[in-house]
C-alpha positions in Angstrom: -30.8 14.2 -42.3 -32.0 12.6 -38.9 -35.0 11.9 -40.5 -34.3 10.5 -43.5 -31.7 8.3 -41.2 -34.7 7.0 -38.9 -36.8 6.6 -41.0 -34.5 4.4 -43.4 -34.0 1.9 -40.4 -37.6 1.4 -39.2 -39.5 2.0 -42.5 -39.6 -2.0 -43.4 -41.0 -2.4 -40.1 -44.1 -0.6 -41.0 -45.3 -1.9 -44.2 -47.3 -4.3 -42.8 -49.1 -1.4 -40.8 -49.1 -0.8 -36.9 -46.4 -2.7 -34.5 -46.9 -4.8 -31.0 -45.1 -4.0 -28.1 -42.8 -7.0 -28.8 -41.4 -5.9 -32.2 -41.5 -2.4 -30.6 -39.0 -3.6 -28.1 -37.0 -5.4 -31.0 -37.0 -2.4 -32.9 -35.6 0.1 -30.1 -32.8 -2.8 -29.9 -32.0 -3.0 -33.6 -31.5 1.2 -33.3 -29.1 0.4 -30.6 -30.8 2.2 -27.8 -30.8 -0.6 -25.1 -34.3 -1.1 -23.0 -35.6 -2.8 -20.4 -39.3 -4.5 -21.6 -41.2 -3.7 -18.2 -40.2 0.3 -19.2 -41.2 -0.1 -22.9 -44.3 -2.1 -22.6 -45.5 1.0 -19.7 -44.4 3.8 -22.4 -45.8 1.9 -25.0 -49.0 1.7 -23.1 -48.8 5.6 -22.5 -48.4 6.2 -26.3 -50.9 3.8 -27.5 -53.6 6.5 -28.7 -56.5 3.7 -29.4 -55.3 1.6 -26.5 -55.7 -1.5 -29.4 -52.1 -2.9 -28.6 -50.8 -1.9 -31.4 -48.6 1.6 -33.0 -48.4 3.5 -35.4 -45.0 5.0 -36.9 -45.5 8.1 -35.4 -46.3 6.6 -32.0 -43.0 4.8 -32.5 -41.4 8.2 -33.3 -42.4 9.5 -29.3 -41.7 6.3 -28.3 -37.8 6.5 -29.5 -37.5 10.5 -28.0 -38.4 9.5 -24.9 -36.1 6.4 -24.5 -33.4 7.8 -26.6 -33.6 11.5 -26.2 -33.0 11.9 -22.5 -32.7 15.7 -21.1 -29.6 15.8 -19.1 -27.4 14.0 -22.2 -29.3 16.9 -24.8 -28.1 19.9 -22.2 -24.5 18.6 -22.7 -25.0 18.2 -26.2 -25.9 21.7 -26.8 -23.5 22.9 -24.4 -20.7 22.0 -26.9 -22.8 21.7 -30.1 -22.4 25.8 -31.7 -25.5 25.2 -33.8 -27.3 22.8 -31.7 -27.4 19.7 -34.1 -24.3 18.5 -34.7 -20.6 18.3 -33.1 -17.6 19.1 -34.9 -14.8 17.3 -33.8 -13.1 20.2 -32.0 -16.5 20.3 -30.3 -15.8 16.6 -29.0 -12.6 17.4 -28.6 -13.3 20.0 -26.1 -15.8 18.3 -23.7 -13.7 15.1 -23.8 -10.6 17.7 -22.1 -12.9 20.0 -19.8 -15.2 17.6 -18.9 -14.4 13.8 -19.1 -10.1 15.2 -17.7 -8.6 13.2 -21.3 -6.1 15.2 -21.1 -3.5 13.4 -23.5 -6.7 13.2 -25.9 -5.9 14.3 -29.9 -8.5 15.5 -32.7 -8.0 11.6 -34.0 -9.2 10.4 -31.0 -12.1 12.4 -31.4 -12.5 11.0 -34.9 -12.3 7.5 -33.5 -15.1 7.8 -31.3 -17.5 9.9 -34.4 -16.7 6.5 -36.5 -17.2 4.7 -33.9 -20.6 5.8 -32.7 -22.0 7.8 -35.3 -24.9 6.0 -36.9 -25.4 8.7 -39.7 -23.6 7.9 -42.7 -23.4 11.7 -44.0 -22.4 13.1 -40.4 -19.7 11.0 -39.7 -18.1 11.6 -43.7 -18.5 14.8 -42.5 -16.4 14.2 -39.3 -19.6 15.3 -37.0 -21.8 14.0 -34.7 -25.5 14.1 -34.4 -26.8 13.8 -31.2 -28.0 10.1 -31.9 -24.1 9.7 -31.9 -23.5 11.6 -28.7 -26.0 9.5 -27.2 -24.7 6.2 -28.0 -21.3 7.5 -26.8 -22.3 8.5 -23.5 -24.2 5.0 -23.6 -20.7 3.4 -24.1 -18.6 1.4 -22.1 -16.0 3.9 -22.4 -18.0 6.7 -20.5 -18.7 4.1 -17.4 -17.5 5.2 -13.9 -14.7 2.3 -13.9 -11.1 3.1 -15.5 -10.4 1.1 -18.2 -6.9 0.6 -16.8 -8.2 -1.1 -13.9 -9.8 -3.3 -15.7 -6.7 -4.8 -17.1 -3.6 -6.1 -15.0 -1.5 -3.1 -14.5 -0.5 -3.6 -11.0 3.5 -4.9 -10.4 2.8 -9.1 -10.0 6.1 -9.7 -9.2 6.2 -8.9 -5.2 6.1 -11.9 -3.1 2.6 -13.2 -2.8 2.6 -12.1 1.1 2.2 -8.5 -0.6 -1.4 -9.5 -2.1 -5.0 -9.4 -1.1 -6.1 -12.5 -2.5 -9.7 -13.3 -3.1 -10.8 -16.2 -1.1 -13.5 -18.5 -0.3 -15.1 -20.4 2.7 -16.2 -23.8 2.4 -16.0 -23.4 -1.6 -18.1 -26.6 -2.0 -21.6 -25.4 0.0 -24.2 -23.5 -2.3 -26.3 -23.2 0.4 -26.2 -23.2 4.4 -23.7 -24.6 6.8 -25.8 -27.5 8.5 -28.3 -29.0 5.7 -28.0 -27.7 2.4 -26.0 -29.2 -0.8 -22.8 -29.4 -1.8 -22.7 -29.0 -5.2 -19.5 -28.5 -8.0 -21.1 -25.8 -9.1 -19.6 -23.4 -6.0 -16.0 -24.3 -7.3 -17.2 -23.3 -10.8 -18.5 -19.7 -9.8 -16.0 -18.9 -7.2 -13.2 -19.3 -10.5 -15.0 -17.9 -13.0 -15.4 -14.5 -10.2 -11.9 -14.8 -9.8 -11.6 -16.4 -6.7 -7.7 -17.7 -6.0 -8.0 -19.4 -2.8 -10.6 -22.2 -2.4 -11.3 -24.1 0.4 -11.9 -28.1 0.5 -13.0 -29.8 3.6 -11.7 -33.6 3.4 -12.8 -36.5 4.8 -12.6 -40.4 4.3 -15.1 -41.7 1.9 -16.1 -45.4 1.3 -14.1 -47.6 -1.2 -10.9 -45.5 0.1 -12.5 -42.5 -2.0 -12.1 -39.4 -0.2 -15.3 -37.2 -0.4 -15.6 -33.6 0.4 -18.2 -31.9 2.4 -19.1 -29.7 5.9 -18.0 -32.5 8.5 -20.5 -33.6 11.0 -23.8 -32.0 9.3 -26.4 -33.0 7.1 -24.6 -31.4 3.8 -24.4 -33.7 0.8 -20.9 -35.1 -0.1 -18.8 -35.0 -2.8 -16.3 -37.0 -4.3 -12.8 -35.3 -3.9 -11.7 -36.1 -7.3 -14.5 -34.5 -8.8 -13.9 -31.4 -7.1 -10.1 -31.4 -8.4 -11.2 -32.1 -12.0 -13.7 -29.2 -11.9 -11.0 -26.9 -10.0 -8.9 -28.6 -12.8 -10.8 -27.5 -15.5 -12.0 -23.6 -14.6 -8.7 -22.5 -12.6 -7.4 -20.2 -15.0 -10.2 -19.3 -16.9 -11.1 -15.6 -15.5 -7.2 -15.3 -14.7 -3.7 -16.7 -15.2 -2.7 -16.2 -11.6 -2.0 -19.1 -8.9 -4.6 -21.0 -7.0 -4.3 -21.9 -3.5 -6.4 -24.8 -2.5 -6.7 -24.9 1.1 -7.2 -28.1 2.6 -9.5 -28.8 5.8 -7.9 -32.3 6.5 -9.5 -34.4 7.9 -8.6 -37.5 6.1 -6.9 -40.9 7.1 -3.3 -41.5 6.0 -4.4 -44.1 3.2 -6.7 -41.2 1.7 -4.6 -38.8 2.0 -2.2 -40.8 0.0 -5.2 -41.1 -2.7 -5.9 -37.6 -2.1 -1.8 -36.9 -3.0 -2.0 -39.3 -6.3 -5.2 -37.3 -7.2 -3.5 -33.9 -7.6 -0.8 -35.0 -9.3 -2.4 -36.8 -11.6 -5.2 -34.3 -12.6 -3.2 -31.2 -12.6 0.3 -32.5 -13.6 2.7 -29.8 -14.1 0.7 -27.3 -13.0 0.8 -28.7 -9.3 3.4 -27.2 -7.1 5.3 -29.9 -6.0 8.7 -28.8 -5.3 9.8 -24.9 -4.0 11.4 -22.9 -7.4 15.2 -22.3 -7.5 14.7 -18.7 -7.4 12.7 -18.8 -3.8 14.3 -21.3 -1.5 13.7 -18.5 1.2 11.2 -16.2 0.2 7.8 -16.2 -1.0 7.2 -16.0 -5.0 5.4 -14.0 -7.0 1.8 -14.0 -8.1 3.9 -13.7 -11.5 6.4 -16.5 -11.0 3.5 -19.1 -10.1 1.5 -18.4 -13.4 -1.1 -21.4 -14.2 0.2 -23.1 -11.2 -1.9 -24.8 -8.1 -0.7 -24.7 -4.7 -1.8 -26.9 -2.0 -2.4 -25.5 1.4 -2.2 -27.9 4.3 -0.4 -29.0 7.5 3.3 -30.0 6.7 6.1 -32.1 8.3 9.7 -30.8 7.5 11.4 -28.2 5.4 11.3 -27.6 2.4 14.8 -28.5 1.8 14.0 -32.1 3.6 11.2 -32.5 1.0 13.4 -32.1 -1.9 16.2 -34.3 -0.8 13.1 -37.1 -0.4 11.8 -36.2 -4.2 12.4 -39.3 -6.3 12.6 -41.6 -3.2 9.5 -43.8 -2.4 6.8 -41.5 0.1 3.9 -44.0 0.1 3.0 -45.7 3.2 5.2 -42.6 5.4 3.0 -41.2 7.8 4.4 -38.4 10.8 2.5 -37.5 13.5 2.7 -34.7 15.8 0.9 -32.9 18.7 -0.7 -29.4 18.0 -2.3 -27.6 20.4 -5.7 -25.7 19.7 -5.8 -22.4 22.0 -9.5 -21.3 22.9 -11.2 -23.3 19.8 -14.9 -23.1 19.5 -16.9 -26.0 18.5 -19.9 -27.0 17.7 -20.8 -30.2 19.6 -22.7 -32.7 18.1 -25.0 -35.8 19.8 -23.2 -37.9 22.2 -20.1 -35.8 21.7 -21.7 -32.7 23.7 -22.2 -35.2 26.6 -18.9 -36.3 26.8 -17.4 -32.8 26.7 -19.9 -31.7 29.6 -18.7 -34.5 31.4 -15.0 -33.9 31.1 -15.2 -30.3 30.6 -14.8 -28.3 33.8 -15.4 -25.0 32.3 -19.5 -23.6 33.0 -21.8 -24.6 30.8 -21.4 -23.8 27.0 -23.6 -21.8 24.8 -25.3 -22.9 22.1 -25.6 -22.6 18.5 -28.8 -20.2 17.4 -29.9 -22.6 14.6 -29.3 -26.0 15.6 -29.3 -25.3 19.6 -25.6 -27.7 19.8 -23.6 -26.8 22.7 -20.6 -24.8 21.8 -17.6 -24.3 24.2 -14.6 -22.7 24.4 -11.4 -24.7 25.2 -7.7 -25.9 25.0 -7.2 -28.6 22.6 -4.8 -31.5 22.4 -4.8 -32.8 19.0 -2.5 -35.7 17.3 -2.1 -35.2 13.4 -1.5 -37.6 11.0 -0.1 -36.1 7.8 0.7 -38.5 4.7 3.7 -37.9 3.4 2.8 -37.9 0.3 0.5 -35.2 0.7 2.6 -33.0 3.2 5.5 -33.0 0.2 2.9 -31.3 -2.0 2.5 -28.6 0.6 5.3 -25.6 -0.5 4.9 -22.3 -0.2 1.5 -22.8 1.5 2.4 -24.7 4.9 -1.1 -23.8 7.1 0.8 -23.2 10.8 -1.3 -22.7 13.7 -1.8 -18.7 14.7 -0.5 -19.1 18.8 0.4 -14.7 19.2 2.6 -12.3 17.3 5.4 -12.5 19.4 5.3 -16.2 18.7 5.2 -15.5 14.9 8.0 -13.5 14.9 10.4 -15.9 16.7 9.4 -18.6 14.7 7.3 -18.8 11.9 8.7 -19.9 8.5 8.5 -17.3 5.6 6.1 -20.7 3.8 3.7 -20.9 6.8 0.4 -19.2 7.1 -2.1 -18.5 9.6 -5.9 -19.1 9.8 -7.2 -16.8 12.4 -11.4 -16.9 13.1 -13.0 -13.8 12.9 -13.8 -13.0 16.3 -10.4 -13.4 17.5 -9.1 -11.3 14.2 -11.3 -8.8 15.2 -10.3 -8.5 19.1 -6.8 -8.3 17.5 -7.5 -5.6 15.4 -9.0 -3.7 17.9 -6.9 -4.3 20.5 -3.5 -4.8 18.7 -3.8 -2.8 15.3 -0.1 -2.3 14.3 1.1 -5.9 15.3 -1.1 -7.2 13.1 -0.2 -5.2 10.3 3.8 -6.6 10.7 2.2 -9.9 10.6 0.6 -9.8 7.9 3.4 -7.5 6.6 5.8 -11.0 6.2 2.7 -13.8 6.8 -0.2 -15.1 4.6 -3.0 -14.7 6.6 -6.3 -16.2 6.5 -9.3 -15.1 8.1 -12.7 -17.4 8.6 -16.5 -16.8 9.3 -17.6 -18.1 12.6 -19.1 -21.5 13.4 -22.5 -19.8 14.5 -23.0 -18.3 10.8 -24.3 -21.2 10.2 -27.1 -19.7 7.7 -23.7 -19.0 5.8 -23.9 -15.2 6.5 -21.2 -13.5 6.0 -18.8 -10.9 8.1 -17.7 -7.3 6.3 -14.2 -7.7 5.0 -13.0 -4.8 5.0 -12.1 -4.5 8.6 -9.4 -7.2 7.6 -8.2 -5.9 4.5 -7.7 -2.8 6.7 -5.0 -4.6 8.4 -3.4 -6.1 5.3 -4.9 -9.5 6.1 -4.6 -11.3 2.0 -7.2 -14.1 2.5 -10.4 -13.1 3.3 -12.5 -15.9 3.2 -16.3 -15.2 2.7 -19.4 -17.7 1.6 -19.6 -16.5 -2.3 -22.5 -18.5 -2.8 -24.4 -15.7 0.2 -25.9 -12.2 -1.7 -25.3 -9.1 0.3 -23.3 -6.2 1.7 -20.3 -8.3 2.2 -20.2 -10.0 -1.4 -20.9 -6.9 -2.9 -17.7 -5.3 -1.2 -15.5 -8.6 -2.5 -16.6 -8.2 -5.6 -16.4 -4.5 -5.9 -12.7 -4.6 -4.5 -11.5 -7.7 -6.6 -12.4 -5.5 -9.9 -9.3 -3.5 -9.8 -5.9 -5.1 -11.3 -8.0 -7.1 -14.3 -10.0 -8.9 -11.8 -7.2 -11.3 -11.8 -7.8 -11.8 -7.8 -4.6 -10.3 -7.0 -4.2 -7.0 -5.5 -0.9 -5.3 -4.3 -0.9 -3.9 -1.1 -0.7 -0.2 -0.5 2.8 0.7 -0.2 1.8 1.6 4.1 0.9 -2.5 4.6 4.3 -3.1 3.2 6.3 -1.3 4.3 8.7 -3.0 7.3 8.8 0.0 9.2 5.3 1.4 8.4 3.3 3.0 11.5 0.0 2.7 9.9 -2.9 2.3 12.1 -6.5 2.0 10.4 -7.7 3.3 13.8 -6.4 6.3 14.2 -5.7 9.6 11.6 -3.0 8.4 9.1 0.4 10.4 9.1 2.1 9.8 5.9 -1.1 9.5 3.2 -2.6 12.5 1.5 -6.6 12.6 1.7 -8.7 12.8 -1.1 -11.9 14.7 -1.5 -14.2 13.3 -3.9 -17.1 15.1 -5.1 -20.1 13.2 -7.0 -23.1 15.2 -8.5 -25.9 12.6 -8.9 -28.0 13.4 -12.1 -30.6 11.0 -13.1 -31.4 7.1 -12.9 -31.4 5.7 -16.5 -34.2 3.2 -16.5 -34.1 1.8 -13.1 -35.7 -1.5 -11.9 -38.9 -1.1 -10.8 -40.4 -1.9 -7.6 -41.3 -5.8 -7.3 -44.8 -4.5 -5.7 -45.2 -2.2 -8.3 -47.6 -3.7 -11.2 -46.1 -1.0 -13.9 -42.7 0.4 -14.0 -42.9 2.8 -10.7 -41.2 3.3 -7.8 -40.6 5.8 -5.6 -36.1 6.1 -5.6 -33.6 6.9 -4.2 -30.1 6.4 -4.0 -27.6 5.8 -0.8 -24.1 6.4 -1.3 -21.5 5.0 1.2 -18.0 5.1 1.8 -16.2 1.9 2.9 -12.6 1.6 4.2 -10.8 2.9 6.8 -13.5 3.7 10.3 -12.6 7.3 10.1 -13.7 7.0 6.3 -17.1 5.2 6.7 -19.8 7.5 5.6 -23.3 7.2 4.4 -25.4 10.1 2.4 -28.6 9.7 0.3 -30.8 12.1 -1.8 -34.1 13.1 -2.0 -37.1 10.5 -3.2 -38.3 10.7 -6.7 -41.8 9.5 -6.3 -43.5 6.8 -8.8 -40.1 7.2 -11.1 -38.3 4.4 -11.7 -37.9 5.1 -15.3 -35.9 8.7 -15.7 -35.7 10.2 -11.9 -33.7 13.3 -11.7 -32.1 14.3 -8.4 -29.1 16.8 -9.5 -27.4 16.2 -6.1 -23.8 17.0 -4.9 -22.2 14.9 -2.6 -19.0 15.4 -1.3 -16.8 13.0 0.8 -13.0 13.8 2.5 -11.3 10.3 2.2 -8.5 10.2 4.6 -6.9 6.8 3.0 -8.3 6.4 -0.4 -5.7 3.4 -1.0 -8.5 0.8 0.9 -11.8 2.9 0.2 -14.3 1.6 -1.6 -18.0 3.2 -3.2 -20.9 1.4 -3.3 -23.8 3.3 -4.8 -27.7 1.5 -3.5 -30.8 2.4 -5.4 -33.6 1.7 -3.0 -37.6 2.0 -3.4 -38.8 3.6 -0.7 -40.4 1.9 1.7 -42.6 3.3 4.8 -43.9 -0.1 6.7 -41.0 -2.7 6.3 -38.6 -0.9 5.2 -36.6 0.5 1.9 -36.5 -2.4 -1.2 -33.2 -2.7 -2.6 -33.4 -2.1 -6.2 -29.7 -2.8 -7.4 -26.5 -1.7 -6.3 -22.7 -1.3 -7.6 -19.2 -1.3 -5.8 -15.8 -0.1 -6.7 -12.4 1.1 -5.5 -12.5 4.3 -5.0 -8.8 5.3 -6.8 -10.8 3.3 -9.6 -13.3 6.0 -10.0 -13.1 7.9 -14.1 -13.8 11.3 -13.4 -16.7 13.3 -15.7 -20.1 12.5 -16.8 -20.1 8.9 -15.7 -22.5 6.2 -15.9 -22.8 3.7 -13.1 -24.2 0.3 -14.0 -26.5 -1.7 -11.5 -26.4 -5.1 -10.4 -29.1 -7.1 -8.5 -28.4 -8.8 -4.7 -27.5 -12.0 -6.6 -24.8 -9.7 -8.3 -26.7 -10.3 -12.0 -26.3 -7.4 -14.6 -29.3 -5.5 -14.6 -28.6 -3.3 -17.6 -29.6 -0.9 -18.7 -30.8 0.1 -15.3 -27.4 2.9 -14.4 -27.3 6.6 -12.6 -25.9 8.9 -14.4 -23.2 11.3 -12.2 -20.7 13.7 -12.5 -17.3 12.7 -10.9 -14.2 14.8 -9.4 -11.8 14.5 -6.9 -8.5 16.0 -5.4 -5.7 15.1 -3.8 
């Protein structure tokens, strides 16, 4: 019956005689068995008797068995299978329960998945399923290592947005470096269509009373403001329905910030905040409340209340200014301004930036703000408030007022301060920013801030690598709608969490992971076939008492089917912020291991079973079909 079946679908093929690697490839694609070219043209190669570039159907036939037919997916088979070539559905039924833990499953179900992916006409009448069938199951996005219920929204949206981590993005607008490269629309685009929620727009005063966006003081192109809003505009809600905060880097006259004011309203209309909702005149809204809305995120004069007895009455031309004072700011000091400051300065003499060689210096501030009015009455629920110390924050901050806190000072704080931080954050939005010396655009590792319930983590999405991966990973739970609630611990208002020390209240999980095989991994870029020699680094992220790293063994010149049957097991102490990130690496003896793709995800987001894990390159690009193939279970 199989082979009446194959041949049926690649007979026509072969009338016109022997096949080239390229309708090879088409072929193995038209039979549903997904390939990467560099593996078939290397197997074709193997298999190609007369070496004349061309195969016969028989050669096609070993071709197809060792793609398709892969040994760890026929033990399981016949594990389940009583006569070794087909599966009744009880059959199914049974390894879906013991094996993939379905435990609600139902004998439909398992008729669901034999119509589903049974390409034999006569075994799936017959309510079986041939092994082509298993195959193509276990190939399925339903046996992937990530719950299908994490991929949806499934997480309460209606806590106060305080209660979110919040995907977020540093200067939005730069594709490239901090110093030189462009700015380009296309870092709005990408950051929305990842789900990013929070952008960030540096504004300054244009020519022609045009405000233009770009890194201040550098050599990065500019853009026009407007154009930024009508791209924001255009792509905010396309990946998800929640709010977007734009966070403003102001730097703009009062005149443009006026045009700046008549910009948003005019290009996002209703969906601009403009006025705090009935419901939360003292309180923070929901991610749910502020569906397909846009929030502006800016300095702010007044209360909210004071900015809806002025709606209605005429705001142009009103302009407040204030003092703020900048505690222990680092800048970067640019041309005559660095003599200046070494003149006036009375601290020692500054360090300098390891790119451009600029001064930097560390110093009080004194700093007058002019705020349009206009603008500051399109700031609600987003006021951006100076971070001066927690005790300060807790006398007086304003439920609507966030912080942006630089990373090194974040990170003393953490350190030093753990469970402080968590109550701010606990009742405050806050923000956290890369350092002025990454000014390659590198990028800090986030989780030490989601650790402490910090929601906007702010990292250069246009910058491959560790970091990005972890963002991305993260922000895949809850629909990847670029909300996530909270734990319950980063909540709560009497919570005694510390991510430093050995939590109390939180039951540890330990996960176990037997690592099978690699499924047609990507070769090594030095490798002129399909070779490389693998392995595979798997690494807890989250709490520090949680961070561990374990590999395997090296498979040598296999890229295409290595098999490792390794067991891993990890004791997760708070599985609520862990994450996995699975690395397949060539390895390397003079400069080093070569990454060879990678994939990250929560670790309460984990399917337990035969699972397979897809790979994705540094850029974060699909490299499918490249996957491992493991074996998942945990307790808790």
């Amino acid at each position: 019956m199989e082979n009446k079946w194959f041949l049926s679908m690649i007979r026509d093929e072969f009338r016109g005689g022997k096949i080239n690697v390229e309708k090879t490839y088409r072929l193995l694609e038209k039979l549903d068995i997904p390939c990467n070219y560099i593996h078939v043209k290397s197997i074709f190669k193997d298999n190609d008797r007369l070496k004349q570039g061309r195969i016969t159907i028989e050669e096609f036939r070993s071709i197809y068995r060792i793609i398709a037919h892969r040994e760890e997916i026929i033990e399981i088979f016949n594990t389940y299978s009583g006569n070794q070539k087909f599966l009744f559905e009880k059959n199914l039924l049974q390894f879906l329960i013991q094996e993939q833990y379905a435990l609600d499953m139902t004998t439909n179900i398992a008729f669901e998945i034999i119509q589903k992916y049974e390409p034999i006409e006569e075994v799936k009448r017959a309510h079986q399923m041939s092994f082509e069938g298993f195959t193509r199951y276990m190939g399925s996005p339903e046996c992937l290592v990530f719950k299908t219920d994490c991929g949806k929204v499934y997480q309460d949206m209606t806590q106060p947005l305080n209660d979110y981590f919040i995907s977020s993005s540093h200067n939005t607008y730069l594709v490239s470096d901090q110093l030189l490269g462009p700015s380009d629309l296309w870092g709005y685009v990408s950051a929305l269509v990842k789900g990013c929620r929070c952008l960030e727009i540096d504004c300054w005063d244009g020519s022609r009373n045009e405000p233009v966006v770009y890194h201040g003081y550098t050599l990065t192109s500019k853009l026009l403001f407007k154009t930024v809003i009508q791209a924001i505009q255009k792509y905010a809600f396309i990946t998800s329905d929640y709010p977007v905060v734009l966070s403003l880097e102001n730097h703009c006259s009062p005149s443009q910030q006026e045009v700046m004011a008549d910009i948003l309203q005019s290009v996002f209309g209703d969906a601009l905040l403009s006025d705090m909702l009935d419901d939360f005149p003292d309180k923070l809204p929901s991610p749910q409340a502020l569906k397909f809305k846009i929030l502006v995120r800016n300095k702010k004069i007044g209360s909210l209340r004071e900015t809806r007895e002025r709606k209605g009455s005429d705001k142009h031309g009103q302009v407040e200014e204030y003092e703020e004072i900048d505690e222990d700011v680092e800048d970067e000091v640019k041309g005559s301004q660095a003599l200046a400051v070494l003149e006036n300065d009375s601290e020692k003499e500054p360090r300098t930036t390891p790119v451009t060689g600029l001064p930097l210096f560390r110093r009080r501030r004194i700093t007058k703000v002019k705020v349009s009015m206009a603008l500051s009455d399109l700031v609600i629920y987003t006021k951006a408030e100076k971070f001066r110390s927690f005790r300060h924050s807790r006398l007086y901050q304003q439920f609507n007022e966030s912080n942006s806190i630089g990373e090194s000072e974040a990170r003393k704080l953490s350190k030093l301060k753990a469970q402080e931080f968590i109550l701010h954050t606990r009742k405050f939005i806050t923000r956290i920013y890369p350092k002025a010396t990454r000014a390659n655009s590198s990028n800090f590792n986030p989780q030490e801030f989601w650790n402490i319930g910090c929601q906007m983590v702010a990292l250069n999405f246009q910058t491959p690598g560790l970091p990005m991966d972890l963002q991305n990973g993260k922000f895949l739970d809850n629909g990847g709608s670029g909300y996530i609630l909270k734990p319950q611990f980063l909540r709560d208002i009497e919570t005694q969490f510390n991510p430093n020390e050995t939590p109390k209240d939180i039951d540890p999980v330990t996960l176990t992971i037997r690592l099978i095989s690699g499924i047609q991994l990507p070769p090594s870029y030095h490798s002129s076939s399909n070779k490389a020699d693998t392995l595979v680094v798997l690494e807890i992220f989250g709490v520090p008492n949680d961070h561990v790293k374990q590999q395997t063994r090296v498979i040598k010149r296999n890229a295409f089917c290595p098999r490792w049957n390794e067991t891993f097991t990890f004791i997760i102490q708070v599985p609520e912020l862990a994450l996995m990130r699975f690395v397949v690496e060539n390895q390397g003896l003079i400069t080093g291991n070569e990454f060879l793709g990678q994939y990250t995800l929560p670790v309460l987001c984990m399917n337990r079973g035969y699972r397979r894990v897809p790979l994705f390159s540094k850029l974060g690009e699909s490299l499918e079909p490249a996957a491992l193939f493991i074996y998942v279970w945990y307790i808790r």
